[in-house]
C-alpha positions as CSV (number, residue, x, y, z in Angstrom):
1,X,103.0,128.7,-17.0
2,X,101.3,125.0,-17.6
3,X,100.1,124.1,-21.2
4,X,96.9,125.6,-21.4
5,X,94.2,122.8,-20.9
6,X,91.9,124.6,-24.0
7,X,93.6,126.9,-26.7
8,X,91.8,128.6,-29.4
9,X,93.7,129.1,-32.2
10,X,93.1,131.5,-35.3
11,X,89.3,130.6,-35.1
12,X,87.3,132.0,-37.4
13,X,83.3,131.6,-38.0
14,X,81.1,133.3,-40.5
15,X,77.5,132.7,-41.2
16,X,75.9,132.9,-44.7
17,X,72.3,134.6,-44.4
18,X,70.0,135.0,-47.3
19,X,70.6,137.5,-50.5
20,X,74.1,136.3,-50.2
21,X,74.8,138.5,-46.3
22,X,78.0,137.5,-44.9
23,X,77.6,137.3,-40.5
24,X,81.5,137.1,-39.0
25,X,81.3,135.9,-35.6
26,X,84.8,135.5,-35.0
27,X,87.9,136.2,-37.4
28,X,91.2,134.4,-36.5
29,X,90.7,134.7,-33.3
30,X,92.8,133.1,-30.2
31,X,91.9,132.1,-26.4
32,X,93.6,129.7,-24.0
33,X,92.2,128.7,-20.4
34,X,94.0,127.2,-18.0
35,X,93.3,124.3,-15.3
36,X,91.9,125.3,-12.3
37,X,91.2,129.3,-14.3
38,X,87.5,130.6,-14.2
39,X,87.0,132.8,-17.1
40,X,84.5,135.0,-17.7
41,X,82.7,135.5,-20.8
42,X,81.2,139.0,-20.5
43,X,79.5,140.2,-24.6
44,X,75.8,141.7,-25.3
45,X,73.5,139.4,-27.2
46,X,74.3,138.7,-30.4
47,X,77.9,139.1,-30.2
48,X,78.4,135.5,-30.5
49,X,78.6,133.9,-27.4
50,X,77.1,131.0,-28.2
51,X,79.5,130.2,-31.2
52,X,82.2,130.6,-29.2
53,X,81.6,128.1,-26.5
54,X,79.6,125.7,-29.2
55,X,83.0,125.8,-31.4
56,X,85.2,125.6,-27.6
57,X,83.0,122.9,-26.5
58,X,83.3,121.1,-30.3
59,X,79.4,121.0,-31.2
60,X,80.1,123.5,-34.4
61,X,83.1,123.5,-36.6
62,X,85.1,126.5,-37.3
63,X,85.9,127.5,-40.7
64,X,89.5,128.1,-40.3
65,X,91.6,127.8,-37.0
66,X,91.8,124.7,-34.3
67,X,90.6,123.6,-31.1
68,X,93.2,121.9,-29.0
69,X,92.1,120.4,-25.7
70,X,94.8,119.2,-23.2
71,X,97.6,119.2,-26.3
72,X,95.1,117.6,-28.9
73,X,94.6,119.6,-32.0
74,X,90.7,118.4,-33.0
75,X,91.1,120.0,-36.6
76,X,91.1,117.0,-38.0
77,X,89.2,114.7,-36.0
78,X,86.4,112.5,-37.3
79,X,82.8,113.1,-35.6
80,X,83.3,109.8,-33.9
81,X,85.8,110.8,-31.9
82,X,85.0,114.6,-31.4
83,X,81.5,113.0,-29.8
84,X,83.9,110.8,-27.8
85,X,86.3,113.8,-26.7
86,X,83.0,115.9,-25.9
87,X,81.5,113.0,-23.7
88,X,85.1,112.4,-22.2
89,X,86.8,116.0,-21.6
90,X,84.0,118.4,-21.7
91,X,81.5,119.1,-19.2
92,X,78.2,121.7,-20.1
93,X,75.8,124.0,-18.2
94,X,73.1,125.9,-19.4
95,X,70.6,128.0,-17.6
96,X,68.0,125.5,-17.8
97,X,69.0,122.6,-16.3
98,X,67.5,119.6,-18.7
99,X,67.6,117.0,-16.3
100,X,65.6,113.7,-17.3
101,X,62.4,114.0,-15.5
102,X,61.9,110.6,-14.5
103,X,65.0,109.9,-13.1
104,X,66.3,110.9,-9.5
105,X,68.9,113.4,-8.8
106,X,71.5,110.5,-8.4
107,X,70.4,108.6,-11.4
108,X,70.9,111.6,-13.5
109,X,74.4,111.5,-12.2
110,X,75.1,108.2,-13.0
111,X,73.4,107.8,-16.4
112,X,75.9,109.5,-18.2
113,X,78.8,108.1,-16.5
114,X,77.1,104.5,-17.1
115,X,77.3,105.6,-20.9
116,X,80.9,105.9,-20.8
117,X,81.3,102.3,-19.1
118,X,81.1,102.8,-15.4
119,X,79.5,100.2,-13.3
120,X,76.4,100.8,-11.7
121,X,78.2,100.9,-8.5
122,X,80.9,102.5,-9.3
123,X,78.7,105.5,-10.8
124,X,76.3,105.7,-7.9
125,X,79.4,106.7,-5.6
126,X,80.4,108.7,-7.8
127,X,77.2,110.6,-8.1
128,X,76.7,110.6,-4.1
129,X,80.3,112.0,-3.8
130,X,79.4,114.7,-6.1
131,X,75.9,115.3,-4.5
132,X,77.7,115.7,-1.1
133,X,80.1,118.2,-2.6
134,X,77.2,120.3,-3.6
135,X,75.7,119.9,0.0
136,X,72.1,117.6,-1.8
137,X,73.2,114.3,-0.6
138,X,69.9,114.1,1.2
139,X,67.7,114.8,-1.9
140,X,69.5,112.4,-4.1
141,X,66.4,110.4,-4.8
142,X,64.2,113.2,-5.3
143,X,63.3,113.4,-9.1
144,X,63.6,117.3,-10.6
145,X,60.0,118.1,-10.4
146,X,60.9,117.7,-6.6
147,X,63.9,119.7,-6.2
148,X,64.2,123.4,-6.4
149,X,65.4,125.7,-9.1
150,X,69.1,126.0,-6.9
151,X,68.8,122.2,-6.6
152,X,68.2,121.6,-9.7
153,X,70.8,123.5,-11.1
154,X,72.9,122.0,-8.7
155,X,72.4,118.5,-9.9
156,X,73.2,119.6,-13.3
157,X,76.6,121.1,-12.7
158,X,77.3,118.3,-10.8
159,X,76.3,115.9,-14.0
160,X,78.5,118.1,-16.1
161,X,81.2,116.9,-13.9
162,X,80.7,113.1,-13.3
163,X,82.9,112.1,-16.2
164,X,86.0,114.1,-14.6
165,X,86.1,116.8,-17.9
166,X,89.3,118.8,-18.1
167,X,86.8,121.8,-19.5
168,X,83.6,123.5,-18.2
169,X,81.7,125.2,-20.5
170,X,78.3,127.2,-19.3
171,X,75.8,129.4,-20.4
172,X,74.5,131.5,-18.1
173,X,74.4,129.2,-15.2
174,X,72.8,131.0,-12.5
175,X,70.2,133.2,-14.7
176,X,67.5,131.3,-14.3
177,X,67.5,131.5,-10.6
178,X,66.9,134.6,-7.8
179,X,70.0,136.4,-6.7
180,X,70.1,134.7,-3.4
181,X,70.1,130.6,-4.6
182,X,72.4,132.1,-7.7
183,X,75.0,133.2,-5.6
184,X,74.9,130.0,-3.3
185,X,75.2,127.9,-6.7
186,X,77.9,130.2,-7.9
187,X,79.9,129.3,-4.9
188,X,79.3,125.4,-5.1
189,X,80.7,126.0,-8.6
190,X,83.6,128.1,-8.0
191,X,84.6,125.4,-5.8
192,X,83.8,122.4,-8.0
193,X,85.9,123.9,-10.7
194,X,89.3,125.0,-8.1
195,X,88.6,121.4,-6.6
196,X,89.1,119.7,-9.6
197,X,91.3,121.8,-11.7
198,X,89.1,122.4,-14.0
199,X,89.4,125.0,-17.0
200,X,85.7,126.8,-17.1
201,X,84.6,129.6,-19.8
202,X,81.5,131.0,-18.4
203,X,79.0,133.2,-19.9
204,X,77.3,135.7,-17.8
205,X,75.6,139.0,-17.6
206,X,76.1,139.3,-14.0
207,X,79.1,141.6,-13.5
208,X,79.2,140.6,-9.7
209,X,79.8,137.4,-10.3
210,X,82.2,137.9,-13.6
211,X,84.7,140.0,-10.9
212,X,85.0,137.0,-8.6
213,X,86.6,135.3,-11.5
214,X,90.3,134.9,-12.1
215,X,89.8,137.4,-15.6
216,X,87.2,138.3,-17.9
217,X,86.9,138.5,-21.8
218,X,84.5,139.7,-24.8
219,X,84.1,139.8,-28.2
220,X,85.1,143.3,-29.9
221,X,85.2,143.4,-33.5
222,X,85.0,139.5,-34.5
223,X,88.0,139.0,-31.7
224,X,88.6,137.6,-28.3
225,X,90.2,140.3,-26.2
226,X,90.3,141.3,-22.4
227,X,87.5,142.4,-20.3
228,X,87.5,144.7,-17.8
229,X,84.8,144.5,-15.2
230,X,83.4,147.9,-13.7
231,X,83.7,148.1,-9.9
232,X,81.0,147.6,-8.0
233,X,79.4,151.3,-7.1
C-alpha cells in the first residue's frame, strides 16, 4: 500500500460552551485516504462533520494530534504556510457553489490559479481543459447567474481542482441540486478525482451515492470508524 496522501493522526477537538460545557468532537482519532480513493463521510448532523474536514482541510486547528498531507506533518506549521499548503494541495466543494458573480465560468477557473502565479494564458487552458472534462466548454463565458444549478456546481468542482490539489474535500456536493443533475455531477466528479489521483473525503447523506464510493466512514463516539452502507431495497 502507497503512503497515504492525507493521514489523521490522534486528532482530537473539543469545544468549550458557556457555564464551563465541554463539546468532544473528536478524541484521538485517526483516518488516512489514499490517492485516487473516494471516501465517504456518512454521520447525522451534529456529529461533527464539519470539524473534521475543516481540521482535514487545515482551516481549524486540532487540539492534540497532526495532519500530515503527502508525508508533511502540519503540526507545527506557521499560518503562512498552512494558507500556502491549503491554496497549493487542497481543493474544496460545498453545496453552494460561491462562484464570483461577475466573472465567467472560465475566469472563475483561472482566478485562483492566477493567485498562485500562473500566466494568464497558461490558466485559461487550464481552465478550458478542465471545462471540457466536465462536458461545459461551450458555456465557459457564461457568468453563474447564466449557468444552471448542475453547471454551476460543475464549475466549482472544476475550480477546486485547477491548482492540481493532492486532496478533495466536499460538503455535500450534490445536495443542493435534483436527483437527476446530482447524479450527472456525481459522475463528472468520480471521474475528476480517479483522473487525477486525487484523495477525496466527501460528506453526503445520499446513501446511493456513498456505496459507489471505494469505502465509507462515520463518527461513533468522538472516533473515526467504518461505515457500512445499507443495500439498496
Amino acid at each position: 500500500m502507497s503512503e497515504p496522501v492525507l493521514r489523521l493522526d490522534g486528532v482530537s477537538r473539543t469545544y468549550h460552551e458557556a457555564h464551563g460545557k465541554e463539546i468532544r468532537v473528536l478524541d484521538a482519532t485517526d483516518c488516512e485516504l489514499h490517492g485516487g480513493e473516494m471516501v465517504a463521510l456518512v454521520a447525522p448532523s451534529g456529529a461533527g462533520k464539519s470539524t473534521l474536514l475543516h481540521i482535514a482541510g487545515l482551516l481549524e486547528r486540532p487540539d492534540s494530534g497532526d495532519v500530515v498531507i503527502s508525508g508533511y506533518s502540519t503540526r507545527d506549521l506557521a499560518e503562512r504556510l498552512r494558507t500556502a499548503m491549503r491554496r497549493n494541495d487542497i481543493g474544496f466543494i460545498y453545496q453552494f457553489h460561491h462562484l464570483l458573480p461577475e466573472f465567467s465560468a472560465v475566469e472563475n477557473l483561472m482566478i485562483p490559479q492566477m493567485l498562485r502565479g500562473a500566466s494568464k494564458q497558461a490558466a485559461r487552458e487550464r481552465g478550458m481543459e478542465l471545462l471540457e472534462f466536465m462536458g461545459i466548454a461551450a458555456r465557459a463565458s457564461h457568468r453563474p447567474s447564466e449557468l444552471s444549478g448542475g453547471e454551476q456546481q460543475r464549475v466549482a468542482i472544476a475550480r477546486a481542482v485547477a491548482n492540481k490539489p493532492k486532496v478533495l474535500l466536499a460538503d455535500e456536493p450534490t445536495g443542493n441540486l435534483d436527483p437527476g443533475t446530482s447524479e450527472r455531477v456525481f459522475s463528472m466528479l468520480e471521474k475528476l478525482v480517479h483522473a487525477n489521483g486525487l484523495a477525496a473525503l466527501i460528506a453526503t447523506h445520499n446513501h446511493d451515492l456513498a456505496r459507489r464510493m471505494d469505502r465509507a466512514i462515520t463518527l461513533a463516539n468522538s472516533k473515526i470508524v467504518d461505515y457500512a452502507v445499507q443495500p439498496a431495497s
